[in-house]
C-alpha positions as a Markdown table, in Angstrom:
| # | Residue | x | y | z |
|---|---|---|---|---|
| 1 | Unk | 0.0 | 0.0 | 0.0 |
| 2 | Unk | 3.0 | 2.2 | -0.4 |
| 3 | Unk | 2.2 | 3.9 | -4.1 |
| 4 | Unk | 0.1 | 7.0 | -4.8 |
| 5 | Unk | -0.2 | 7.0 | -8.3 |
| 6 | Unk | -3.7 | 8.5 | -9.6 |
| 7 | Unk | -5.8 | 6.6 | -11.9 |
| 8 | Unk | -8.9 | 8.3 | -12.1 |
| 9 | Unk | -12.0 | 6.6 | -13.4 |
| 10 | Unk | -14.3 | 8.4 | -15.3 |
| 11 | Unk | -17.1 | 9.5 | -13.2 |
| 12 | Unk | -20.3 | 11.8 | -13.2 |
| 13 | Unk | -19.8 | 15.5 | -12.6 |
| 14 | Unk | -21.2 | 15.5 | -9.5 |
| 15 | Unk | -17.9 | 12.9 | -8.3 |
| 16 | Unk | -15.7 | 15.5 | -9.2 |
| 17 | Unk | -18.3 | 18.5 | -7.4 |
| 18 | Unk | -18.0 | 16.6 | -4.3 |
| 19 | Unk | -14.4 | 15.8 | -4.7 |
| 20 | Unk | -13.5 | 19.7 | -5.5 |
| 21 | Unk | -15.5 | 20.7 | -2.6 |
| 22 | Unk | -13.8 | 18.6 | 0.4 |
| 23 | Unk | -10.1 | 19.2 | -1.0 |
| 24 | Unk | -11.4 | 22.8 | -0.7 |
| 25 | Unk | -12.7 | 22.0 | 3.3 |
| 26 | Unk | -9.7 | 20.2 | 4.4 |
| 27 | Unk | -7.0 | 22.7 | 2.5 |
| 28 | Unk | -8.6 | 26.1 | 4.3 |
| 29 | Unk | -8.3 | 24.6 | 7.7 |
| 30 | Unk | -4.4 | 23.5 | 6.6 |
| 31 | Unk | -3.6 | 26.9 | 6.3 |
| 32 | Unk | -5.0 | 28.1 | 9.3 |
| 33 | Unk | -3.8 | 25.5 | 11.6 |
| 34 | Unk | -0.7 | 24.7 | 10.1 |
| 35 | Unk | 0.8 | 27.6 | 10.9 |
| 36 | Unk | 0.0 | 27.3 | 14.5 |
| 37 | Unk | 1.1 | 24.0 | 14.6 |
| 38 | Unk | 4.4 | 24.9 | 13.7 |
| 39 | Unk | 4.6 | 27.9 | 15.8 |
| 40 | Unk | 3.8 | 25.9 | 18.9 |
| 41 | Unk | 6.6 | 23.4 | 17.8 |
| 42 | Unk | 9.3 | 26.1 | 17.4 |
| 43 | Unk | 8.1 | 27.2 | 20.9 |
| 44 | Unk | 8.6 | 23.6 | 21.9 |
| 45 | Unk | 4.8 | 23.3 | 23.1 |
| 46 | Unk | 2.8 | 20.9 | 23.0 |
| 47 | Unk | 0.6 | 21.5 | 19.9 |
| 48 | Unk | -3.4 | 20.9 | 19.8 |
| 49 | Unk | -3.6 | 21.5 | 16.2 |
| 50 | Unk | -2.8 | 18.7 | 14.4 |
| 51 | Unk | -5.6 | 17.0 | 16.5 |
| 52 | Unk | -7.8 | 19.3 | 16.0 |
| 53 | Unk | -7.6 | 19.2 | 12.1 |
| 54 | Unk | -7.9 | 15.5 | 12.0 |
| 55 | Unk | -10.8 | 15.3 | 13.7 |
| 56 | Unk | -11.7 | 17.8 | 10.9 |
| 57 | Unk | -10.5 | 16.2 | 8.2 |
| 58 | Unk | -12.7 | 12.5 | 9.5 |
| 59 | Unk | -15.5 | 14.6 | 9.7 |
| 60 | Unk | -15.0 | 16.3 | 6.1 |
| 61 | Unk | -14.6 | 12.6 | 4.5 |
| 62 | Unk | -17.9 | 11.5 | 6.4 |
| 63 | Unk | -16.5 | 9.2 | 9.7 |
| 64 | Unk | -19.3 | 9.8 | 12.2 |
| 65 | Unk | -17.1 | 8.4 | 15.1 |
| 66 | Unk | -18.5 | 7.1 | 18.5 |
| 67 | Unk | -15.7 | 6.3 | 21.3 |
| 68 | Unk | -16.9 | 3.7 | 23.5 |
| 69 | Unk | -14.3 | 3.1 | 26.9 |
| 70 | Unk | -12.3 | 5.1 | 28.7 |
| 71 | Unk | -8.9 | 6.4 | 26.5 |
| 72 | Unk | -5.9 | 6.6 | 28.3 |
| 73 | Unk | -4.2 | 10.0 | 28.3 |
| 74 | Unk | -0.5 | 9.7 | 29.0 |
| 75 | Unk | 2.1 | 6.6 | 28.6 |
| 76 | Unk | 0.1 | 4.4 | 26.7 |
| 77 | Unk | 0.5 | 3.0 | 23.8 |
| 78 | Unk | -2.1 | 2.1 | 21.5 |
| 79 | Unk | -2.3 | -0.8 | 19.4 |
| 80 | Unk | -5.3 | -1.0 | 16.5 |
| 81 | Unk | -6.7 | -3.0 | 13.8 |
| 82 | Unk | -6.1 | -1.1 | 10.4 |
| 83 | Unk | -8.6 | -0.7 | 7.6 |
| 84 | Unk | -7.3 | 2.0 | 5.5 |
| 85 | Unk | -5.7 | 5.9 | 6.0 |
| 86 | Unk | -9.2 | 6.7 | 7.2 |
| 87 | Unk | -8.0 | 5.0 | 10.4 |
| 88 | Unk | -5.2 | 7.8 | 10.9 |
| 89 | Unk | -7.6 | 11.1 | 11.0 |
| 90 | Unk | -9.8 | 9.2 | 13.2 |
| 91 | Unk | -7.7 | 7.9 | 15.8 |
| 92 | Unk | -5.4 | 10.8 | 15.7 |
| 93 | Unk | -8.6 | 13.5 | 15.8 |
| 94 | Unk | -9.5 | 11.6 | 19.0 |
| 95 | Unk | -5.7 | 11.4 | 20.9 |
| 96 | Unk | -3.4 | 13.4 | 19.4 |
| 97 | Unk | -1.2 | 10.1 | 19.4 |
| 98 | Unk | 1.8 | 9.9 | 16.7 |
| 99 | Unk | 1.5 | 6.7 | 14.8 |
| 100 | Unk | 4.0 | 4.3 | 13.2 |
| 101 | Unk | 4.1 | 4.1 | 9.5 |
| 102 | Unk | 5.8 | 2.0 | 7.0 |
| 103 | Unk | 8.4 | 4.1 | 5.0 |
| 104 | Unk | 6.5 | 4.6 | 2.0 |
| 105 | Unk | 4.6 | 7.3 | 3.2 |
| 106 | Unk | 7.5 | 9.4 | 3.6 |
| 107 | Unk | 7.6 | 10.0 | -0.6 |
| 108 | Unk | 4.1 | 10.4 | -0.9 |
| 109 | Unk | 3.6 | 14.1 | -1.7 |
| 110 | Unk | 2.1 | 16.8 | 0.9 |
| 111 | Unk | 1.0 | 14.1 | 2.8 |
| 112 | Unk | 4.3 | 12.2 | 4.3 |
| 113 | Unk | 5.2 | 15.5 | 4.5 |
| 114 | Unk | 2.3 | 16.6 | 7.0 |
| 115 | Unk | 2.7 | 13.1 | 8.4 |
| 116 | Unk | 6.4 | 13.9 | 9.4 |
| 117 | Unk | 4.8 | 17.1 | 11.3 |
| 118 | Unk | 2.9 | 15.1 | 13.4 |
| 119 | Unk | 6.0 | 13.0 | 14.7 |
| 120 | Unk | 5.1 | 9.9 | 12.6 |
| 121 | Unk | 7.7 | 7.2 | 12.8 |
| 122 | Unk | 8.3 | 5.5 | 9.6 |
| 123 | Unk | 9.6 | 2.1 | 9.7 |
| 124 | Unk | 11.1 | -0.1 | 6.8 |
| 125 | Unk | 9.0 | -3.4 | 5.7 |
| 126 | Unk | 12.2 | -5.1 | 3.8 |
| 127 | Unk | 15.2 | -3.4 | 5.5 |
| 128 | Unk | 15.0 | -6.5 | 8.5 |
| 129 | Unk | 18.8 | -5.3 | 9.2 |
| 130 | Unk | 17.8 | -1.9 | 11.0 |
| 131 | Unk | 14.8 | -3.7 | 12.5 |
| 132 | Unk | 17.1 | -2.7 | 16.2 |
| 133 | Unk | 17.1 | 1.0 | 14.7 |
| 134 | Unk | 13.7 | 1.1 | 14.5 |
| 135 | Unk | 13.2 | -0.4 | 18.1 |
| 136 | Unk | 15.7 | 2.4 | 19.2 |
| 137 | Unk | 14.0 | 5.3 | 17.6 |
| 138 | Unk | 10.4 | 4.2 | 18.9 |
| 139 | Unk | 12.0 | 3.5 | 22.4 |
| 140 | Unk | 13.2 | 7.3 | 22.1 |
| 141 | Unk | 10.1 | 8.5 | 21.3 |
| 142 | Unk | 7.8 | 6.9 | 24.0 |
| 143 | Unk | 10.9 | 8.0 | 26.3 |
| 144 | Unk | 9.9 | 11.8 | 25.4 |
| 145 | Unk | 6.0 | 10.8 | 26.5 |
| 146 | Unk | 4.6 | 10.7 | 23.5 |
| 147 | Unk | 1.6 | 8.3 | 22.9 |
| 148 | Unk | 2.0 | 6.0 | 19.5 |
| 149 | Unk | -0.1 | 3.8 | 17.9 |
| 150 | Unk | 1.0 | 1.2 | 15.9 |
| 151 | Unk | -0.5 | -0.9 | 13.4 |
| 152 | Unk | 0.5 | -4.4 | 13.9 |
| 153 | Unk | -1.2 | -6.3 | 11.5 |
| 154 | Unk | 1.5 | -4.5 | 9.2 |
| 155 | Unk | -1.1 | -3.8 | 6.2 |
| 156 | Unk | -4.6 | -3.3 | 6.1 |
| 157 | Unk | -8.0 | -5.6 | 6.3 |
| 158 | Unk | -11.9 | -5.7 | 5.4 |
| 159 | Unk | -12.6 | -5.0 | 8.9 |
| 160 | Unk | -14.6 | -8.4 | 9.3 |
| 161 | Unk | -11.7 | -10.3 | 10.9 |
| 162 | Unk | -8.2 | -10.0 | 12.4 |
| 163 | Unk | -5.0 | -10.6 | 10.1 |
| 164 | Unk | -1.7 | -12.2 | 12.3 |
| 165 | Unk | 0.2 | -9.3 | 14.0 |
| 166 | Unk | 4.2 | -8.6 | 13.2 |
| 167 | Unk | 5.7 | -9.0 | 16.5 |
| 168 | Unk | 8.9 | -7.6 | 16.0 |
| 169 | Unk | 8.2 | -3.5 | 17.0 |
| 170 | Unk | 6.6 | -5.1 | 20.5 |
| 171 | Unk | 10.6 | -5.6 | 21.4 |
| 172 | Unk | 10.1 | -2.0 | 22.0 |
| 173 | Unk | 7.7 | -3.1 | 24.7 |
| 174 | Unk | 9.7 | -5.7 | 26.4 |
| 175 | Unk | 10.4 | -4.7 | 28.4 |
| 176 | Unk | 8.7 | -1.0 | 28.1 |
| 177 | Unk | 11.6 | 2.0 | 28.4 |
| 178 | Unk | 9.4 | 3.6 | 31.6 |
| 179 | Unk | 6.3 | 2.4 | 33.1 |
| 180 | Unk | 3.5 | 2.5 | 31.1 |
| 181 | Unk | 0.7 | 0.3 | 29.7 |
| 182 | Unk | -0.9 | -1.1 | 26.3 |
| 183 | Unk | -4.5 | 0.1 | 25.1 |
| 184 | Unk | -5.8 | -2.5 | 22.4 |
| 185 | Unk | -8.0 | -0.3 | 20.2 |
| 186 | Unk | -11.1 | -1.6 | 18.4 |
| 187 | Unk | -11.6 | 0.4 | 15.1 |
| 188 | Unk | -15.5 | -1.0 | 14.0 |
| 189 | Unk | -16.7 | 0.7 | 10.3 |
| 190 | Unk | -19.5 | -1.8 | 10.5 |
| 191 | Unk | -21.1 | -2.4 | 6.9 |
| 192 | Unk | -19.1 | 0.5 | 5.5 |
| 193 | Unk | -15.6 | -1.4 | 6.4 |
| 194 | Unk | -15.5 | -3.2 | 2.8 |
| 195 | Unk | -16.5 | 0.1 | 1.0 |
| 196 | Unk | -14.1 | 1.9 | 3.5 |
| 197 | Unk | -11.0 | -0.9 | 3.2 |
| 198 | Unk | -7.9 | 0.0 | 1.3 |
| 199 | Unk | -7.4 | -3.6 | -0.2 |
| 200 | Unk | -5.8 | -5.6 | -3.0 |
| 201 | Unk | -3.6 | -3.9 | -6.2 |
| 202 | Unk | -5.8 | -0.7 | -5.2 |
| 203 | Unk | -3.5 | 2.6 | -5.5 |
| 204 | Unk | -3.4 | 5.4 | -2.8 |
| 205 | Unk | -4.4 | 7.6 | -5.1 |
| 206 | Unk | -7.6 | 5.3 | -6.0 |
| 207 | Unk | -8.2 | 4.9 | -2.6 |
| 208 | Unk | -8.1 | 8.4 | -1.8 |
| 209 | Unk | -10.8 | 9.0 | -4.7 |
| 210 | Unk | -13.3 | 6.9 | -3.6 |
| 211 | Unk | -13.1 | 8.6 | -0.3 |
| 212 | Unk | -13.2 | 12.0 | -1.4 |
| 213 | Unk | -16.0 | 10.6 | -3.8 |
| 214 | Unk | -17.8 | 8.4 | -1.6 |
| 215 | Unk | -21.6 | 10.1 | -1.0 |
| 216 | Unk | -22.6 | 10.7 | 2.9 |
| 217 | Unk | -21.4 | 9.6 | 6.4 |
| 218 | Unk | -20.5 | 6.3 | 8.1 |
| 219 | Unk | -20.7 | 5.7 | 11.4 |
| 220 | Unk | -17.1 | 4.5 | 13.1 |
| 221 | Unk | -17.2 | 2.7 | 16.7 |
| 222 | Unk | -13.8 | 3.4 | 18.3 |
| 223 | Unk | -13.8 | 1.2 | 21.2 |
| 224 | Unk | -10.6 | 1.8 | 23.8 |
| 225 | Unk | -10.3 | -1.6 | 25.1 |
| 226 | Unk | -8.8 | -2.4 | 28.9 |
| 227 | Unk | -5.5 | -2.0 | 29.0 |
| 228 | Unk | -2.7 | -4.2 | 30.4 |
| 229 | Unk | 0.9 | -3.9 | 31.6 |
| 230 | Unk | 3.9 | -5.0 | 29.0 |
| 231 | Unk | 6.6 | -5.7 | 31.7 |
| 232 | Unk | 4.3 | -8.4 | 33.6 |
| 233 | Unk | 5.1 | -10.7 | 30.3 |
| 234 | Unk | 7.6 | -12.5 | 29.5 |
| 235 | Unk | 8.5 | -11.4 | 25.9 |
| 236 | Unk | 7.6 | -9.5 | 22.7 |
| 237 | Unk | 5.3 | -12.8 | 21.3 |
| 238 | Unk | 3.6 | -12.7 | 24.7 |
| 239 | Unk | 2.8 | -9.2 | 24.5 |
| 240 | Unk | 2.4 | -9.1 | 20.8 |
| 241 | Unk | -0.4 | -12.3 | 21.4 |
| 242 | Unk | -1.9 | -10.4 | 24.3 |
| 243 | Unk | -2.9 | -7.4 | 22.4 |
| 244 | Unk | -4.3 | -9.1 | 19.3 |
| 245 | Unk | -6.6 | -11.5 | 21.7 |
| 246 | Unk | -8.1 | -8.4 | 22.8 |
| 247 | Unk | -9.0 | -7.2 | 19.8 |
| 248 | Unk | -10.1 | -10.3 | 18.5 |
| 249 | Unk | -12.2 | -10.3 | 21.6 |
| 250 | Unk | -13.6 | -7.7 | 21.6 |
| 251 | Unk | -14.8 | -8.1 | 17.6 |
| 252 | Unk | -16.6 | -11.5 | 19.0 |
């Protein structure tokens, strides 16, 4: 799911009416708040802005979300299923939380870009030699109390089941680098999750049409699951195990 190459099909005006008009209500709200955000990042604040235009941006492409549990707020690190890049705007407009991302996304114009601003870490798929790099630089950054999410299943699903989860970035957790705890996360589309899915030879760019395209809302459950304690197990395929049975647990 790393390209963004455009192939647009031929559609009926009012695809491209509806297209024109949410680039036009996610780009004014960029330029407002993008500013800020940087501004509060040379001040070395904490910045509410790139939250804030996520939950925007959801909201412009039609996610209707409903949070079920309580969220925790500070060292935490969340761990979801992943349907598509509609997943990122959500979770993000809801915690702020910088997410883990495969290194792809850095090329993509604008957007790895923006994604960079929000202190995503992008990891390498095929490049197993600096997997203890990668460990290293997500250690770091839940060191400097950031919450991240990651994406274990390592590429994206229908919604309608659970695909094996990558243990290899739960090293970071075992044991964690201060004390803190893992929230499974529960990302629910319901009957929209096959429309929604980014699946098969299906381009970014594709993908991002048929979102832009896609005719009114959906309603998104975004259920915070209880969280657990990484140190009280015994290695990364315990913890990695533990999270995905929750999840899968929670979808039963």
């Amino acid at each position: 799911m790393a390209t963004l190459s455009i192939r647009i099909p031929k559609e009926e005006p009012l695809a491209y009416i509806l297209c024109a008009a949410r680039v036009l209500l996610i780009a004014l709200p960029l330029a407002v708040l993008l500013p800020l955000h940087l501004l509060w990042q040379l001040l070395k604040q904490p910045s509410p802005w790139a939250m804030l235009y996520l939950r925007i941006v959801s909201r412009v492409l039609g996610a209707r979300v409903k949070v079920h549990g309580k969220r925790l707020r500070k060292n935490v690190f969340f761990v979801a299923n992943h349907i598509s890049w509609h997943d990122i705007p959500i979770l993000g407009g809801i915690t702020g939380t910088a997410f883990v991302a495969q290194d792809g996304v850095r090329k993509w114009p604008v957007v790895g870009w923006l994604a960079a601003q929000n202190r995503t870490i992008f990891v390498s798929r095929t490049e197993k030699q600096n997997v203890a790099g990668q460990v290293s630089e997500l250690r770091d950054a839940i060191a400097e109390n950031w919450s991240v999410t990651l994406f274990p299943e390592g590429t994206t699903s229908d919604g309608r089941g659970l695909l094996p989860f990558k243990p290899s970035l739960f090293a970071t957790l075992a044991p964690p680098p201060k004390p803190m705890l893992i929230q499974p996360v529960l990302l629910d589309f319901g009957a929209a999750g096959p429309d929604i899915a980014w699946l098969g030879e299906e381009t970014g760019g594709e993908s991002a049409w048929r979102a832009f395209t896609r005719p009114g809302s959906y309603i998104v459950d975004v259920h915070f699951l209880e969280p657990f304690d990484p140190s009280t197990l015994a290695d990364r395929k315990e913890v990695c195990a533990e999270a995905r049975q929750r999840i899968l647990s929670a979808m039963a």
